[in-house]
Structure formats: C-alpha cells, structure tokens
C-alpha positions as CSV (number, residue, x, y, z in Angstrom):
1,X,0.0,0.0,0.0
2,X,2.6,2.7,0.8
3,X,4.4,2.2,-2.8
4,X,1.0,2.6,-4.6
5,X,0.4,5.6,-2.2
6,X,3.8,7.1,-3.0
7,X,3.6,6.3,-6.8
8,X,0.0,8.2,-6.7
9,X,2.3,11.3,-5.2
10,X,4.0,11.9,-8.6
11,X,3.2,13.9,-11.0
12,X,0.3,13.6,-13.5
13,X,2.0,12.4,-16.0
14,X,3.2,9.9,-13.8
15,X,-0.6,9.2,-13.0
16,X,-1.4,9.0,-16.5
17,X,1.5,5.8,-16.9
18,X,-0.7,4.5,-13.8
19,X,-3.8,4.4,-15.0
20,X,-2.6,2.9,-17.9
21,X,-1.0,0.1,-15.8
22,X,-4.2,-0.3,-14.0
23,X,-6.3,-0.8,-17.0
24,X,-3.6,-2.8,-18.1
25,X,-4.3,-5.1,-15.0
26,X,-8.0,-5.3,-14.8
27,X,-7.9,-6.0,-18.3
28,X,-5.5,-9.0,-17.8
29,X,-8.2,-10.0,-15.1
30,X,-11.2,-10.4,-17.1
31,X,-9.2,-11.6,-20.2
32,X,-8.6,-14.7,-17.0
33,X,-11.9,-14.8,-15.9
34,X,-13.3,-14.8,-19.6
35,X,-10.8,-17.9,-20.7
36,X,-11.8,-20.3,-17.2
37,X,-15.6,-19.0,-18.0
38,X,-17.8,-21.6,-18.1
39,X,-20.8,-21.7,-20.0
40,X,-22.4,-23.5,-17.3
41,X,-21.5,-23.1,-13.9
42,X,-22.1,-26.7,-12.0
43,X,-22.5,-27.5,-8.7
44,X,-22.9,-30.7,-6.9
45,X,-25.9,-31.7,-5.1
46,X,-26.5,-34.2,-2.6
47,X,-28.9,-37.0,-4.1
48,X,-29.0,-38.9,-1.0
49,X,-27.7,-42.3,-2.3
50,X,-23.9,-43.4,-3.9
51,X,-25.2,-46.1,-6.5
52,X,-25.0,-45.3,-9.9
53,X,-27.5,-42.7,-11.4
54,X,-28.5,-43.6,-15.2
55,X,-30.1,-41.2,-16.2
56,X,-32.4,-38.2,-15.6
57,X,-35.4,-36.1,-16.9
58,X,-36.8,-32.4,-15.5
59,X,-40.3,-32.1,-17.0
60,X,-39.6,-28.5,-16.0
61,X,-37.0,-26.2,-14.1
62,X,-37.9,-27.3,-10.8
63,X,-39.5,-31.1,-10.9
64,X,-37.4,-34.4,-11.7
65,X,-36.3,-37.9,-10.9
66,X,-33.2,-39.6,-11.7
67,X,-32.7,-43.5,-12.0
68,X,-30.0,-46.2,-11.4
69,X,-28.9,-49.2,-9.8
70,X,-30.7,-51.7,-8.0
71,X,-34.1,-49.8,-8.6
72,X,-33.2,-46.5,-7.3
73,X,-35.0,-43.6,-7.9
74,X,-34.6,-40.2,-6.4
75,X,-37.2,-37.1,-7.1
76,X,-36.5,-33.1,-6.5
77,X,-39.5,-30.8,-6.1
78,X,-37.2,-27.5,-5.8
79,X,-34.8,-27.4,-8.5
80,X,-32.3,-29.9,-6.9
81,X,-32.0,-28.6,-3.3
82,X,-33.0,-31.9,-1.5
83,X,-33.7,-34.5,-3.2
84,X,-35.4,-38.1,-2.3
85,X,-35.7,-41.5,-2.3
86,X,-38.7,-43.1,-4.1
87,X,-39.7,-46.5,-3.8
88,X,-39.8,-47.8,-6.9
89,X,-40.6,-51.6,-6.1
90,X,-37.9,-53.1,-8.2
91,X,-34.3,-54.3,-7.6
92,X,-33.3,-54.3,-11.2
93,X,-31.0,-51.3,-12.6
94,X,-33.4,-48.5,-14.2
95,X,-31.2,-47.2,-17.1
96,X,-33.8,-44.6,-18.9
97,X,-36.7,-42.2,-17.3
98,X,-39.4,-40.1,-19.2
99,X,-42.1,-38.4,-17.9
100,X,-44.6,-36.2,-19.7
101,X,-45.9,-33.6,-17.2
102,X,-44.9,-33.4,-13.3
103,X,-47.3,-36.3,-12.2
104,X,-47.0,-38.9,-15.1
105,X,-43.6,-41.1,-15.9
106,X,-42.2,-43.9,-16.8
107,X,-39.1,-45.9,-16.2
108,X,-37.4,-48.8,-17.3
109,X,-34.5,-51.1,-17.1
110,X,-33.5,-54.7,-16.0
111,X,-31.2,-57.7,-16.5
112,X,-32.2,-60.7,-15.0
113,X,-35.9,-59.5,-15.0
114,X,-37.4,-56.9,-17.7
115,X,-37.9,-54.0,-15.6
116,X,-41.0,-51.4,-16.6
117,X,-43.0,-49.5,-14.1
118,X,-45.2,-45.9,-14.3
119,X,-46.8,-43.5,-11.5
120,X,-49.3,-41.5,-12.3
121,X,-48.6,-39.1,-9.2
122,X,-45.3,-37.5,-9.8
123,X,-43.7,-41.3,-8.2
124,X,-45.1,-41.5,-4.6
125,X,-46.6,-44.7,-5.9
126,X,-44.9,-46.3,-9.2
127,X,-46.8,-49.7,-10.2
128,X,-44.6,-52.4,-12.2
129,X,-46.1,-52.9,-15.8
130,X,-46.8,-56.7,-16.8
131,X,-45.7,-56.9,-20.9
132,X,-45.8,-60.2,-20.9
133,X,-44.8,-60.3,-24.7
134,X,-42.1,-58.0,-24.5
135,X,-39.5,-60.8,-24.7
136,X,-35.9,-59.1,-23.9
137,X,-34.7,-58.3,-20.2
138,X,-32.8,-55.3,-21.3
139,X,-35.2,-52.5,-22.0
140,X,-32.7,-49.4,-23.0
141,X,-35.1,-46.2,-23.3
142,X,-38.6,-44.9,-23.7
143,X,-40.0,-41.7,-24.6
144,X,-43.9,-40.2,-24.9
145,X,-45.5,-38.1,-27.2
146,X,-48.4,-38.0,-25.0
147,X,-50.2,-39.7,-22.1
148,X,-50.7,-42.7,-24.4
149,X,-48.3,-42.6,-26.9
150,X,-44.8,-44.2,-26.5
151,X,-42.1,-46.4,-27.6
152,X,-39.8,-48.7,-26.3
153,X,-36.2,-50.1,-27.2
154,X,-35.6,-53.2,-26.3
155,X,-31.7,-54.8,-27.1
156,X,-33.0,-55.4,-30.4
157,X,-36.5,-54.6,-30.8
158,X,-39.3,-51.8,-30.8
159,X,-42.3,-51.8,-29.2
160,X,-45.0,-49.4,-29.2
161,X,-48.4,-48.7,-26.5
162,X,-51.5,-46.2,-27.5
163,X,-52.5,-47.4,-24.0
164,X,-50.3,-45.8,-21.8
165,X,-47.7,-48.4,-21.2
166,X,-50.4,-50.9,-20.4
167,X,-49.9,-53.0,-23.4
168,X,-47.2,-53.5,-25.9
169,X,-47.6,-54.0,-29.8
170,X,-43.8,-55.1,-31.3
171,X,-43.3,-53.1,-34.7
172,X,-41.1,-54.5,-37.5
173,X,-38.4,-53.5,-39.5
174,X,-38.1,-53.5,-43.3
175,X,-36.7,-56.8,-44.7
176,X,-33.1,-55.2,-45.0
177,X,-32.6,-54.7,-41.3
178,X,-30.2,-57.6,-40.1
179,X,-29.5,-57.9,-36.9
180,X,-30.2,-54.8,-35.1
181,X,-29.4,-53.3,-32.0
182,X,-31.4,-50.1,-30.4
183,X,-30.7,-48.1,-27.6
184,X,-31.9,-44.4,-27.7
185,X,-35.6,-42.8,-28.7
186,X,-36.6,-39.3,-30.2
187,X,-40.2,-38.9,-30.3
188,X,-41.9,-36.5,-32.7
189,X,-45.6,-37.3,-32.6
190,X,-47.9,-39.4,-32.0
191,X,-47.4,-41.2,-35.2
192,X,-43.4,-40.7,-35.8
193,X,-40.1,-41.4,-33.7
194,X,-36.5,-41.8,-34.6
195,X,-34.5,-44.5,-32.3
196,X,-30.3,-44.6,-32.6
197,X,-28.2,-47.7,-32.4
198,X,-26.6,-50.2,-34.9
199,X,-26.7,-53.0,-37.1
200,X,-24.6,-55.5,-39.2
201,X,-24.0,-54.0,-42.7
202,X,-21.7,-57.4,-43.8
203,X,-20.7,-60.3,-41.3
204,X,-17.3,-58.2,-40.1
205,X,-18.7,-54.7,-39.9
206,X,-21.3,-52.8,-37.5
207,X,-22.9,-49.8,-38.6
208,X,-24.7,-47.0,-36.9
209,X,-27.8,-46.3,-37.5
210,X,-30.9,-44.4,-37.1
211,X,-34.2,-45.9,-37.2
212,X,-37.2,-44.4,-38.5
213,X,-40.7,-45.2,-38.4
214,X,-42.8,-45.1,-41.4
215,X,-46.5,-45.4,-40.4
216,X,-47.5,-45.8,-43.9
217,X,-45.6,-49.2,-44.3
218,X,-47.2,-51.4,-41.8
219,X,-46.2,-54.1,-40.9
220,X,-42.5,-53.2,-41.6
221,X,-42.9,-49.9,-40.0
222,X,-39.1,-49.2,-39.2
223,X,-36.5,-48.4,-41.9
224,X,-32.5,-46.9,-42.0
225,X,-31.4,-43.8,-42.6
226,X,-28.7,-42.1,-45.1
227,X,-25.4,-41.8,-43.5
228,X,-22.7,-40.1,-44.2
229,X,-20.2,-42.6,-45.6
230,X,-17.4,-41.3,-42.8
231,X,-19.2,-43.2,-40.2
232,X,-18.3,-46.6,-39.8
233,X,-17.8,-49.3,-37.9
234,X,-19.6,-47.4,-35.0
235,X,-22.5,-47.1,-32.3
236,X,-25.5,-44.3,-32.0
237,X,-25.5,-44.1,-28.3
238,X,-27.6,-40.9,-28.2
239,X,-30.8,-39.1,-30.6
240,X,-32.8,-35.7,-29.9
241,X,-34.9,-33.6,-32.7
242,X,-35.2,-29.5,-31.9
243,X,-38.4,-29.9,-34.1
244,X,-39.8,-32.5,-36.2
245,X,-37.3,-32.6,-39.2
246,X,-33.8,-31.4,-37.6
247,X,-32.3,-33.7,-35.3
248,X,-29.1,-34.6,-34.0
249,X,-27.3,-38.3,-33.0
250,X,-24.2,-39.1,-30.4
251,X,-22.0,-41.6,-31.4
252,X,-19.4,-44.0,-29.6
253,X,-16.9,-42.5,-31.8
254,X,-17.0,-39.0,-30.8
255,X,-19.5,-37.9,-33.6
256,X,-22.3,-36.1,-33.1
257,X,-24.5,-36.1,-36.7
258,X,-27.4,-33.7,-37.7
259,X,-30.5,-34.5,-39.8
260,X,-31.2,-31.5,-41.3
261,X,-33.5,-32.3,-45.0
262,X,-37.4,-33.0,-44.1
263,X,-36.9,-36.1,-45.2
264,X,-37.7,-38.9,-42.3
265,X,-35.5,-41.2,-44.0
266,X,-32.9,-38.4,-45.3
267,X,-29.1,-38.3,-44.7
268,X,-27.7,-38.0,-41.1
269,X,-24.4,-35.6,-42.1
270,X,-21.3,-35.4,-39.6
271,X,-21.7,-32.3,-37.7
272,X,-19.2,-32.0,-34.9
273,X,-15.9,-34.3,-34.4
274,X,-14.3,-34.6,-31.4
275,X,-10.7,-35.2,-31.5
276,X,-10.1,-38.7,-29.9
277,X,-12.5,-41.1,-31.1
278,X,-12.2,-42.9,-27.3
279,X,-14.6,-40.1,-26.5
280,X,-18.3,-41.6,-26.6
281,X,-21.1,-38.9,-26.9
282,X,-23.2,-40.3,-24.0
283,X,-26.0,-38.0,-24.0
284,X,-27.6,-34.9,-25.7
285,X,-30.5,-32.5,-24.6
286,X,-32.1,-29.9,-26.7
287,X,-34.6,-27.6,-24.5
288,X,-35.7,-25.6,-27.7
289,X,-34.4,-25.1,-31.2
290,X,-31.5,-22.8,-30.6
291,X,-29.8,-24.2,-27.7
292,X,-28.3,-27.5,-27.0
293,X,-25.7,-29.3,-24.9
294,X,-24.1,-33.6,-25.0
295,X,-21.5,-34.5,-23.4
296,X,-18.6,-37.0,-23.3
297,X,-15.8,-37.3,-21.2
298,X,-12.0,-37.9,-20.8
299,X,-8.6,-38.8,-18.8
300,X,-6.8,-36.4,-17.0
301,X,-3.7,-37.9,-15.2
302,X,-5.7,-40.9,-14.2
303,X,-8.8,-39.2,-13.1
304,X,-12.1,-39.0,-15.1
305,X,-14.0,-35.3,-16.1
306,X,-17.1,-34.7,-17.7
307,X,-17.0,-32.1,-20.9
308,X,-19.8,-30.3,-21.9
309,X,-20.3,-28.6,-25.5
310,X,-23.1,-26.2,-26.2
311,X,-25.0,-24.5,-28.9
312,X,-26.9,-21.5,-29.2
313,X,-27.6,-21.1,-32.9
314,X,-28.9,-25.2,-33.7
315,X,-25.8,-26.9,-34.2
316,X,-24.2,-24.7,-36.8
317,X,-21.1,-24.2,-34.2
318,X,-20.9,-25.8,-30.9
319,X,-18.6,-24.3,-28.1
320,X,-14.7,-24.7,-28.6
321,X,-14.1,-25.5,-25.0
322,X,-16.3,-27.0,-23.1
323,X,-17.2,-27.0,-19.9
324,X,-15.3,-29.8,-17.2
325,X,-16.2,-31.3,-14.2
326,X,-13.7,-33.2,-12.7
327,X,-14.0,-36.5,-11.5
328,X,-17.2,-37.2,-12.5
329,X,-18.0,-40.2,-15.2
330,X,-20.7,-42.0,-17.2
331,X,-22.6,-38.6,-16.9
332,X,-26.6,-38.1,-18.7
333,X,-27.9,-34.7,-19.0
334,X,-30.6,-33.4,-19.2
335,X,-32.1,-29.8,-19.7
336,X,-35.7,-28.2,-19.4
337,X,-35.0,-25.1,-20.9
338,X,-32.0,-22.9,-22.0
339,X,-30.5,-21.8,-18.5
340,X,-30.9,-24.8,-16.3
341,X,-29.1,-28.4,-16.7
342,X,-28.5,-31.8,-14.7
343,X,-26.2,-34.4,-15.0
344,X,-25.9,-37.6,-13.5
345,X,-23.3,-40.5,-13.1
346,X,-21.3,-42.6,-10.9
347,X,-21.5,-42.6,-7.5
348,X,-25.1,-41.3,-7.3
349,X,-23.3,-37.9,-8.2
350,X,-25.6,-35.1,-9.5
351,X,-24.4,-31.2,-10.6
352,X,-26.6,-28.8,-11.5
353,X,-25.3,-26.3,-14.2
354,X,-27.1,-23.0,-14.5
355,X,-26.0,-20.5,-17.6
356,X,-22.9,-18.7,-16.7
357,X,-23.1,-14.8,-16.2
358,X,-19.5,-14.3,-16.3
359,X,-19.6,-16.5,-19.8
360,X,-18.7,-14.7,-22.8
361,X,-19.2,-15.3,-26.4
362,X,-15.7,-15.7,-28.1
363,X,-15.2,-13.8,-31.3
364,X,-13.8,-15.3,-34.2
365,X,-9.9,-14.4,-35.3
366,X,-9.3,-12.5,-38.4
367,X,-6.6,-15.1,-39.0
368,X,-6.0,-18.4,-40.7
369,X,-5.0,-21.2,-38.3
370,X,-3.8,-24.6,-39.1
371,X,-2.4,-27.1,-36.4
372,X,-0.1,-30.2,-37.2
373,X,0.1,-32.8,-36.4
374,X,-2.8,-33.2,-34.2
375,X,-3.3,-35.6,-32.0
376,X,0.9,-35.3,-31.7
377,X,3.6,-37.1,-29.5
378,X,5.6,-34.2,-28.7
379,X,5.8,-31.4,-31.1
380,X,2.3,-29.2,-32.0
381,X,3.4,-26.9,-35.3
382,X,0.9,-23.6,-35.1
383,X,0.4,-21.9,-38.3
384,X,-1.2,-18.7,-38.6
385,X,-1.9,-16.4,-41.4
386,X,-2.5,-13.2,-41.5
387,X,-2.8,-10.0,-43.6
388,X,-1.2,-7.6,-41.1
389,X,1.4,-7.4,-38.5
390,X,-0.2,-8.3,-35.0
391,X,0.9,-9.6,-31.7
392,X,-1.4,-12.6,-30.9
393,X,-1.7,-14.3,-27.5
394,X,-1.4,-17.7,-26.9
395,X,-2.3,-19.9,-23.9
396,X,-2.4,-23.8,-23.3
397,X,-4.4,-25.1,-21.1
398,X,-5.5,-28.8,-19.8
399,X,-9.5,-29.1,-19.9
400,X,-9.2,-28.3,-15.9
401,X,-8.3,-24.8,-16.9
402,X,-4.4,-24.9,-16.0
403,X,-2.2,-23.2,-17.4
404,X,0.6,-25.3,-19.5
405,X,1.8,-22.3,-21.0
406,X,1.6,-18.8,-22.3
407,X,3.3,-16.2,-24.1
408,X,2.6,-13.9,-27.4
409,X,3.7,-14.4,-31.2
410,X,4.5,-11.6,-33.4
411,X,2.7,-12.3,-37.2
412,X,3.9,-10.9,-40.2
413,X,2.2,-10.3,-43.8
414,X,3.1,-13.6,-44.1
415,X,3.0,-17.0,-43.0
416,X,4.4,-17.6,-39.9
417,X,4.6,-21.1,-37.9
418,X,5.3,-21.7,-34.3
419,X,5.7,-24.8,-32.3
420,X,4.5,-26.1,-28.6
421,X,6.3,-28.9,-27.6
422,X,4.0,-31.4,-25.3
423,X,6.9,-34.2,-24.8
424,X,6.4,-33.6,-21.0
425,X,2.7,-33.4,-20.9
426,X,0.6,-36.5,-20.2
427,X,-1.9,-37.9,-22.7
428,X,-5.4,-36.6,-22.9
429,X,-7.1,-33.1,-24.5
430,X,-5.8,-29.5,-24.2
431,X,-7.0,-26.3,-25.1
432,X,-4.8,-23.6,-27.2
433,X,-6.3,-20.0,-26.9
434,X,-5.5,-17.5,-29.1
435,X,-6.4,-14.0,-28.9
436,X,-5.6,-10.4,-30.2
437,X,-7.3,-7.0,-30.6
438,X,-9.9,-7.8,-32.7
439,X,-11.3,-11.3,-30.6
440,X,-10.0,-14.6,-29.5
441,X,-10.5,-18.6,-30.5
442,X,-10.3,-22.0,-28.8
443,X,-8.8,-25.1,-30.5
444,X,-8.8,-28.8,-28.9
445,X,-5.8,-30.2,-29.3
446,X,-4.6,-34.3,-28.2
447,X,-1.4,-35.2,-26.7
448,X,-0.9,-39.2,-27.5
C-alpha cells in the first residue's frame, strides 16, 4: 500500500502511466476470468444415495427424478435442493426415465428380470407394468408423445403402446434390417419417432444407424437412414430432434450427426468431431431449437472429467471449449429449458449447471489457423496467417483450466509457424487459446 500511495504522489504524467498500468491489469483479469468461463456453472448436489445414477429427466426447471442401480429412484420438487428417495418396487437397474408432465412417468430397465413401471402421481406410488410379450430383459429407453403414446427399445427390438404403457404392440423393420441393435428414442408425434443404435452391414462390420418409423408401411414400419459414408464401424449411443425434421445423434466414436432435410429417411451428415475417437457422446439434450448441450468425457492424469459442449444457434457451431467437471463419469444430462441443466453419473453424483453470467461469447480471429500434427507425440506446429502485422496471445491449457503455457507471437504479412512442444505433458485433451485486438478462439488439441 505505501508504494501505490507514493507512486500516486508523482506527478500527473506519472498518474497518466498509472492508470494505464491499471487498466492494463483489470484487463488482464477479465481476459482470465473470460478464458476459465464456463458456459455453465455446475455445482454438486446431494442425491441422497452413492449407487449409480443412469439417467435423468426435468419435466420443468424445478421437478425431476433420476434412476440407477438396483431400482433406485430419487425425485427433487425444488430445482435440486433436497432430493429423495422413491420406492420404486424393483431391484433391477433402471437405465432410462421419461415423464410427460410433473405427475405422469415412466421408467425402465433390467437384466435378469425386464424391468417397466409408471406413476401417475409424480412417483409416490410407481406400479410395475406386466408386458408379458415383450420378450428381452434389457429395456434401454422410452419416450412419450403423449399420455398414451410411447415407444420402447428393447436390445434389439421396438415396441410401441397407445395405452399408456399398459400393453405393448412389437413393430417390424423393413426386410433389410439384419440384426439390429437399439438403444436411444426421439419422439416427434404421435405417429413418428426416430430410435439410434446399430446394425450389421456385412458379417465383419457394425454400422450405426438411425431408425425411422414409417406409419404408412405397416407391418414393416421401421427403416435406416442415409449416412454419411465417414461413419463406420460405429455405435449411435444418443438421438434428440429441436423440431420435427432437424435432429441430432451421439455416437461411440465422438461424432455427433445432424438431420437436417425433411426427409424422415434423409441423410444424417457429420456435424461435430471430437478429436479422440475414445470419446463416446453419452447423451444430448435440446430444450428448444437454438440451444443444445451432450457430453462426453475424458482422462486427465488418471482421473475422469465430464465435458460439456453447447449450442446457441442449432448446431451450426458448438462451443470450442467446453465446460469440465472433474471427477465425475458415465454422466446423462438433461435440460428443461435454456439456463438450467442436470447431469448424472457414478457414485449417485448429480451437478446442476445454470448458464454462466460471467460467460462470454468468443469472437472469431481475423486469422488463418492450421495445427499439425494433431493428435501429436511431442511437437504441435501452429500456423497462422494473417494480412497484417499483429501480436497474438497464446495460452495452453489442460480441460481443468491450467495453465501449460503462455506467451505472445508476433505475425507478419506472411506466413508464420510456431511450435508447442507437449513431450512432458501426459496424454489426454488440451486447449490452445488465441487471442488479439480484434477477438480470440479456442482449438482442442490431443497429446498421445
């Protein structure tokens, strides 16, 4: 305090160099706060039990339930605060919930039993559901279009009710399915749904696919979709449609795709890549038409973290970094509207993510930027293009936020190429910020 006082003592063109320093500083500040900012800022909350949570579903901002292991179900009436056990009636795992207003759900599950029950009072009373011809233990997901109207996927088959859930008609695919395997439902109406998983294409490869219903084929009411031809040899783990044409599917590769035409049967295109294909899209959530969220997850020094990437404008660019929760794995999330998320996963763990005030929307560089090789072993080359001389700021980070390392590169008219050498990092994802005057830009980049 007595050197600022004493520096404050000089004259005023000494205070102007001051000020300028202390701009200088705050600005360095928020340039910090704006690269750790978060789109969504999580917190955890205390779900009263440690078994694995499968999955969850807000019906709105302040009612849900989440599901897992050995018939667990836990219910929040106050946006998360306290949440509590139900009793479901059922020992079997519960891997998918869906309700359709605050008092009517459904959830399902099972291994050694097929596991289906439904409450009609927001679960102080769920009643198991007898489908006697529902022949597969492992039921994988359900979804409504209204009180009556559902679907289920079975390991490899689809069922459909106009009752409710009380009975079950099983729906067939068109003669060229073989051998199919289902695992995630989009519902669009009462008469059309889209369900992700897999099938054999030729005895040695599996491809993904989405199935879609066509009402007017009956009996073989569920065909494939296009795909694009990059996609092989690969799972659909995840599906959810902003409307009743565009949609968007998760895949165990790392590749979220977008169906875009308003054809039901038209071509699912590759949207967003991430860059190590180890990385599964688990889930996705879409509370309206602009913005969206899925997430996936990766190794940091041993220890799992959950990454979040988010839309606001559909899908047509998705968040450069995302946001990390540390030590948190085989996350589902789920969001009611625009500002409010869940996520659940191991250990009965839930976080609640709420949109981030302090977030900012990162403009683009006015500069070319290529990055080679990438994933690397030790050496990242950074080339960067530009049509003036400029100073631009780099910084490396791990997906924790921490710092690798920093410093500033001076561009000329012409091409000019720097390297970061990551022989002493560990494996796993970072993130290289750049930034100047005119904005700044993430880019993933994988150390193997």
């Amino acid at each position: 305090m007595n050197k600022i006082k004493k520096l404050f003592l000089q004259k005023s063109t000494n205070l102007n160099f001051i000020a300028m320093k202390l701009i200088s500083i705050l600005a360095f500040l928020f340039l910090g706060t704006a690269i750790f900012a978060q789109n969504f800022d999580w917190t955890p909350q205390n779900s009263g039990v440690t078994v694995t949570l499968n999955d969850v579903f807000f019906p709105d901002n302040q009612t849900g339930w989440a599901v897992g292991n050995d018939g667990v179900i836990v219910n929040t009436t106050d946006g998360g605060q306290t949440w509590n056990a139900q009793t479901s009636g059922v020992t079997e795992i519960l891997r998918a919930v869906f309700f359709i207003d605050t008092n009517t759900g459904w959830a399902v599950g099972g291994s050694i039993n097929k596991t289906m029950i439904k409450t009609t009072d927001g679960g102080s009373n769920w009643q198991s559901i007898a489908a006697s011809n529902i022949f597969s233990n492992l039921m994988y997901d359900i979804a409504f279009a209204d009180a009556n109207t559902g679907w289920l996927a079975t390991f490899d088959s689809i069922y459909m009710t106009s009752d409710g859930g009380t009975t079950w008609v099983n729906e067939g695919y068109v003669t060229s399915v073989k051998v199919p395997s289902t695992r995630a439902i989009a519902v669009t109406s009462d008469t059309m749904a889209y369900i992700g998983g897999s099938m054999w294409r030729s005895v040695s490869s599996r491809q993904a696919e989405v199935f879609y219903r066509r009402p007017e084929n009956a009996p073989y009411l569920w065909g494939t979709s296009g795909f694009d031809p990059s996609v092989t040899d690969d799972h659909i783990n995840s599906i959810a449609f902003i409307n009743s044409d565009i949609g968007f599917a998760g895949s165990q590769k790392g590749k979220l795709l977008k169906k875009t035409d308003y054809d039901p049967g038209g071509i699912w295109e590759l949207n967003f890549q991430l860059s190590d294909e180890n990385q599964t899209i688990w889930s996705l959530s879409f509370p309206d038409e602009n913005h969206g969220m899925f997430n996936t997850s990766t190794d940091i020094s041993g220890t799992p973290n959950a990454l979040f990437y988010h839309t606001s404008n559909s899908g047509d660019t998705w968040s450069s970094a995302p946001d990390t929760i540390p030590d948190f794995l085989l996350v589902t999330v789920n969001a009611p509207d625009s500002a409010n998320a869940w996520a659940v996963g191991v250990g009965g763990k839930i976080y609640k993510g709420v949109r981030s005030p302090t977030g900012i929307n990162q403009m683009s560089l006015n500069i070319d930027v290529s990055i080679y090789p990438n994933p690397a072993t030790e050496i990242i080359n950074v080339e960067l293009v530009s049509k003036s001389n400029e100073l631009v700021n780099y910084a490396l980070l791990d997906v924790t936020g921490r710092i690798i390392e920093q410093g500033h590169w001076s561009l000329n008219a012409f091409n000019s190429r720097f390297t970061l050498n990551l022989s002493d990092a560990v494996k796993g994802m970072y993130l290289l910020k750049l930034s100047t005057e005119e904005g700044q830009s993430t880019f993933r980049v994988l150390k193997k």
